[in-house]
N, C-alpha and C positions, 0 to 999 in steps of 0.2 A: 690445534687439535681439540676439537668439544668432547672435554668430560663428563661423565655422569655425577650425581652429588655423589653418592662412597667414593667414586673414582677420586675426588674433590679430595674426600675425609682422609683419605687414604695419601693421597698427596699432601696435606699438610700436616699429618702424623698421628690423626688421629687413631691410627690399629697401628702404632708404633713404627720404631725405627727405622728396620728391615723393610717390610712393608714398604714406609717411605720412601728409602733409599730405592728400592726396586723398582717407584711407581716415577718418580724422579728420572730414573733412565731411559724406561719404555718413553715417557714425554718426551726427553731430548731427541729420543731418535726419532721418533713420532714427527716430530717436529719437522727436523731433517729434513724428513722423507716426504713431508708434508702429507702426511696420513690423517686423515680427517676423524679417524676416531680409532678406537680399541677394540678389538673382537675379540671374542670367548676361544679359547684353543680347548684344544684334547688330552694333548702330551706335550713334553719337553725330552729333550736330551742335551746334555750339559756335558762339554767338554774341558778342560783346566784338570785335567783330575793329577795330572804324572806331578810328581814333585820334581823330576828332570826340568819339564817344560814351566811350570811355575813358581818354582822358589818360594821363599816365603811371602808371596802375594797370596798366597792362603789364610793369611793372617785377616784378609775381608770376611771372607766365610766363618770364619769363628764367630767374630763378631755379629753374624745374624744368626746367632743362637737364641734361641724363643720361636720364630717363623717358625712356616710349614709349606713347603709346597700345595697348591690347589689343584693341581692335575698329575696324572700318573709320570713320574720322571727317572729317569737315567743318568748312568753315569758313562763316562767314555775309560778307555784303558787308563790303568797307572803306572808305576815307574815300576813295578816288579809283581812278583806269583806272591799273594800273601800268604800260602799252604809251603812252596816248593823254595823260600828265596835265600837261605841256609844253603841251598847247593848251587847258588848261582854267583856272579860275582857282582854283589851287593852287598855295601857294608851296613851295619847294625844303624851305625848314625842315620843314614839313607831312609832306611824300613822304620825307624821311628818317624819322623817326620815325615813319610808317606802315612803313615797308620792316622798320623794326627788329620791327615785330609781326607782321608776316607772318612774319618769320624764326623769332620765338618760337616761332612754334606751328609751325612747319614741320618746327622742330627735335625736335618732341615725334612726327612720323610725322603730325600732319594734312594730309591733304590741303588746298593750300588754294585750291581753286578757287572759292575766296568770291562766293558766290550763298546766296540764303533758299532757294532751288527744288534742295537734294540729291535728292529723288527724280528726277529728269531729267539726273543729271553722276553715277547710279551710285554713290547712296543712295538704295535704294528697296526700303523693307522690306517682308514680304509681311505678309497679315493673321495677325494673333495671334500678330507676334514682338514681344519686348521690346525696347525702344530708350528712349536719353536723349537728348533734342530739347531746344535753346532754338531759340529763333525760335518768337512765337505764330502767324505762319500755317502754317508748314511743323509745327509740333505737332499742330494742327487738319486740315490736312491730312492727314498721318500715320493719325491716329488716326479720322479721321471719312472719309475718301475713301480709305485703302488699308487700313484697320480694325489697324493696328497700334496696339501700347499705349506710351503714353509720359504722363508727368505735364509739367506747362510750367515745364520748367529753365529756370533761371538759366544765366548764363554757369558760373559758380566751378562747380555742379551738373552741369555735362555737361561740364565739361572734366575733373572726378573723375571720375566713371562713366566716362570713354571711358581714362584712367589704369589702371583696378580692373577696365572689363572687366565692373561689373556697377553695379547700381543700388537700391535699397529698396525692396519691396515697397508699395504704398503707392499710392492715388486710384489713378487710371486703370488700374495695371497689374491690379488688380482686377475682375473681372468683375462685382461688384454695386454697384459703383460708377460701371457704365458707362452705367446705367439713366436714360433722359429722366425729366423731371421735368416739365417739362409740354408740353403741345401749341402749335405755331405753324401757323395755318391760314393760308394766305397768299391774298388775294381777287384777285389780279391776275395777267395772264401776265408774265412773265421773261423778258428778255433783254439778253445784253452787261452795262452799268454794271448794271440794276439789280439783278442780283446783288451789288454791290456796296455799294448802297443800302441793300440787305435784310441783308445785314449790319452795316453801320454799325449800322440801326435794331434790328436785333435783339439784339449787345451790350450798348446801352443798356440794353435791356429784360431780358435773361435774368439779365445779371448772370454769377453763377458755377453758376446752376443750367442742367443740360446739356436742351437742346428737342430734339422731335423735329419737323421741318417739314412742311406736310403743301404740298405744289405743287398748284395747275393740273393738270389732267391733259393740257393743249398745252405745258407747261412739262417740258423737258427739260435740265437741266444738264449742258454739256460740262464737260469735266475744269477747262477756264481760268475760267469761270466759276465753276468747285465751288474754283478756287485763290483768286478774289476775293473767292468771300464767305467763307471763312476764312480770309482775312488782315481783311477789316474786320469781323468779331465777334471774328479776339484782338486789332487795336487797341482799340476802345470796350469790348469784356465780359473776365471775367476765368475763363471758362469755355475748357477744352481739346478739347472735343467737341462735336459735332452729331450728328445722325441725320436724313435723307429719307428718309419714306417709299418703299418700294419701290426706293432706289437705294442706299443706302451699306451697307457688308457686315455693319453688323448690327439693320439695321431693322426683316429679317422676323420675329424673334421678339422683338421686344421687346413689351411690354404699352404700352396708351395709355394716362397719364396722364391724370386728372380734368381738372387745371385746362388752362383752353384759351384762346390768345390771337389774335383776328383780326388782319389786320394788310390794310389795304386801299391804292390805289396811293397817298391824301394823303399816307401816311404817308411812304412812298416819294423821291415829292416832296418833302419838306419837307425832307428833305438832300442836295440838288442841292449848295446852296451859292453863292457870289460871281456875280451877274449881269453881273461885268465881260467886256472881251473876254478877256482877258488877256493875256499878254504874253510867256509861254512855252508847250509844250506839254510834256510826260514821259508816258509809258509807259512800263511794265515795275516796278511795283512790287504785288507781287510780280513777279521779274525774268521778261521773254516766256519762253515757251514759241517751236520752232521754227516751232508752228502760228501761233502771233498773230505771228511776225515774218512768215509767208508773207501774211497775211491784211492785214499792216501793205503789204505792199510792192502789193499785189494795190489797195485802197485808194486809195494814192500815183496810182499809174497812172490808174485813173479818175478820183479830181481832177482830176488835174495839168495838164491837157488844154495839156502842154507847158511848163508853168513851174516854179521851183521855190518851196519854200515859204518864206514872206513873214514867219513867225515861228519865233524859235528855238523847236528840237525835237530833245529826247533821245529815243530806244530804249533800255531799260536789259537785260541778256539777260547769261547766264553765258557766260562764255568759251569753254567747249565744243560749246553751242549755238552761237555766232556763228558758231566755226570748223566745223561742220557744216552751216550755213547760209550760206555765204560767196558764195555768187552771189547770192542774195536780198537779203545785205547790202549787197552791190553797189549792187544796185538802189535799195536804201531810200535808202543816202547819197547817191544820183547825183541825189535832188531837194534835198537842200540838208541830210537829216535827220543827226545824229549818234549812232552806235550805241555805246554803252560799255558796258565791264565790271567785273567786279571791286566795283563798286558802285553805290550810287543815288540818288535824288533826298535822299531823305530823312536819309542819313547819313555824303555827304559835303558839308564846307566851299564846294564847287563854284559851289551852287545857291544861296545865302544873297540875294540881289538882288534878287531878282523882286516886283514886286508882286501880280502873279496869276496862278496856276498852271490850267494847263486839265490835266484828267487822265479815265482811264477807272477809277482806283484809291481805293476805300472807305476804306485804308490812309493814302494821302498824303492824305485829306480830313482827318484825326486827326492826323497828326505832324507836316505841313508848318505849318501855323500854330503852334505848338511848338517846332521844331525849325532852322525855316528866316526866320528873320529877322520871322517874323508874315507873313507871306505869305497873300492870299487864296487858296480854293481852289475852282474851278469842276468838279462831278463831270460828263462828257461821254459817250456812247457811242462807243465806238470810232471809228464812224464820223465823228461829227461833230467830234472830236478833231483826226481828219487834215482834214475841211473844214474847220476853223477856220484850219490852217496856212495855209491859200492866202487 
């Protein structure tokens, strides 16, 4: 890979350590990848943030104390609410040693208003800018719903690029690499979870090779929808893109693939999941939007017909959404509901108890059985998520 001279100075340590360490890895993978040189990004978002998921490998990030990030950067969820987590079940030892990582990266100029959903907290890149994304839904997202180019970083890979300011040319930042590979014809109309369904079931199936979808012509996908089922094809696939026909910003000119797969509602169905009642409910993974909190509280109300709800229930939503939301949250909590931030079901200690998770998220169908003590998990539509509470 031909570097520039700073690229050079900067690889042999001359702006220090960090610096070097960071410029050292973008090479290697550069390398790899056989990426012929380094491009200028826009943003980053860095994922590692939970002290669940990373242990004391946080112990690197300290260590680049002095750096700065060069572009505008994010943090992804961490292992607890740092306002609420006195009422959660987190212990003190826990919340220290998270606080210590939020300060790591804090120190390095990330923002860290840790949420998966940077494009809504002001990271939100336009189409055909470069950016270095971990987090497989916010990637997917990114690249397939606001047509920016990112490859699917790793944590140590976007916390370098957002160090350097730039990243490898390399898969997706490539225009002929953005090309579907084959067709996904979907037999059924669309709404709420089963976007999320259709996700799940289409990682399975696509793998790492990128589809283009072809909907229902009654099927229209709202943005929270186009967020779910890009968080459940990067849980189950290991593909950073999709294409819809007629709706993501680069579907009108692409060519259609030969090979072609139907996918009808059984399929659909067959990953519902646990026919328990269960015994929590969560929302917000990927974290609400301000729409699904208004749509969450609006909901509540018609339930409720005066009572409050009869099973514990998170809301999970970034902190600047809440706080722009703050009368709506009102209302959500005033049935019994819990709104948190900062983290989620899936990646803090919090939630480990539960025998079965009621969810509207394709997402936690894949990492709460994993992640959270073997937890069943029931996929629900919105709707019936909040009837289930009462």
């Amino acid at each position: 890979m031909q570097l520039t001279k700073e690229e050079e100075r900067i690889l042999e340590g001359e702006e220090g350590w960090a610096r070097q360490k960071a410029m050292e890895i973008l090479v290697a993978i550069g390398d790899i990848h056989h990426a012929s040189h380094l491009i200028p990004i826009q943003s980053a978002h860095i994922s590692g943030a939970s002290y669940k998921t990373i242990g004391d490998a946080f112990e690197f990030i300290k260590c680049l104390a002095g750096a700065r990030v060069r572009v505008k950067s994010t943090l992804n969820p961490t292992g607890v609410d740092r306002r609420i987590w006195q009422s959660l079940n987190v212990s003190e030892a826990f919340v220290a040693k998270q606080r210590e990582v939020v300060r790591a990266y804090q120190s390095l100029g990330i923002d860290v208003e840790c949420t998966c959903i940077p494009y809504h907290v002001g990271n939100r890149p336009q189409k055909g800018e470069h950016i270095a994304w971990a987090e497989s839904s916010a990637v997917l997202y990114a690249n397939s719903v606001l047509g920016a180019r990112t490859n699917m970083e790793g944590a140590p890979s976007a916390l370098a690029a957002a160090l350097i300011g730039k990243t490898p040319l390399y898969g997706l930042h490539l225009t002929e690499n953005r090309e579907p590979e084959l067709r996904v014809c979907v037999q059924c109309a669309l709404r709420d979870a089963d976007y999320s369904a259709l996700g799940f079931v289409l990682g399975e199936l696509v793998g790492n090779r990128i589809p283009v979808i072809e909907l229902p012509p009654a099927s229209q996908p709202t943005a929270d929808e186009l967020k779910h089922l890009s968080a459940a094809i990067g849980a189950t696939g290991s593909v950073g893109l999709y294409h819809i026909v007629g709706l993501t910003p680069e579907s009108a000119v692409l060519a259609r693939p030969a090979e072609k797969l139907e996918l009808e509602k059984d399929a659909l169905d067959s990953v519902r999941g646990a026919s328990c009642q269960g015994d929590v409910i969560a929302i917000g993974c990927p974290h609400c939007s301000a729409t699904e909190l208004q749509r969450i509280s609006e909901l509540l109300r018609a339930e409720s017909k005066g009572r409050r709800v009869q099973k514990e229930f998170f809301v999970f939503t970034a902190r600047a959404v809440k706080e722009h939301m703050q009368e709506v949250v009102r209302k959500i909590e005033a049935y019994g509901v819990t709104v948190i931030c900062d983290t989620c079901f899936v990646v803090s200690p919090a939630f480990e108890h539960y025998r079965c998770v009621i969810t509207n998220s394709g997402k936690m169908m894949r990492y709460v059985p994993l992640l959270c003590g073997g937890a069943a998990v029931k996929l629900c539509t919105t709707e019936q998520c909040v009837q289930q509470a009462f």
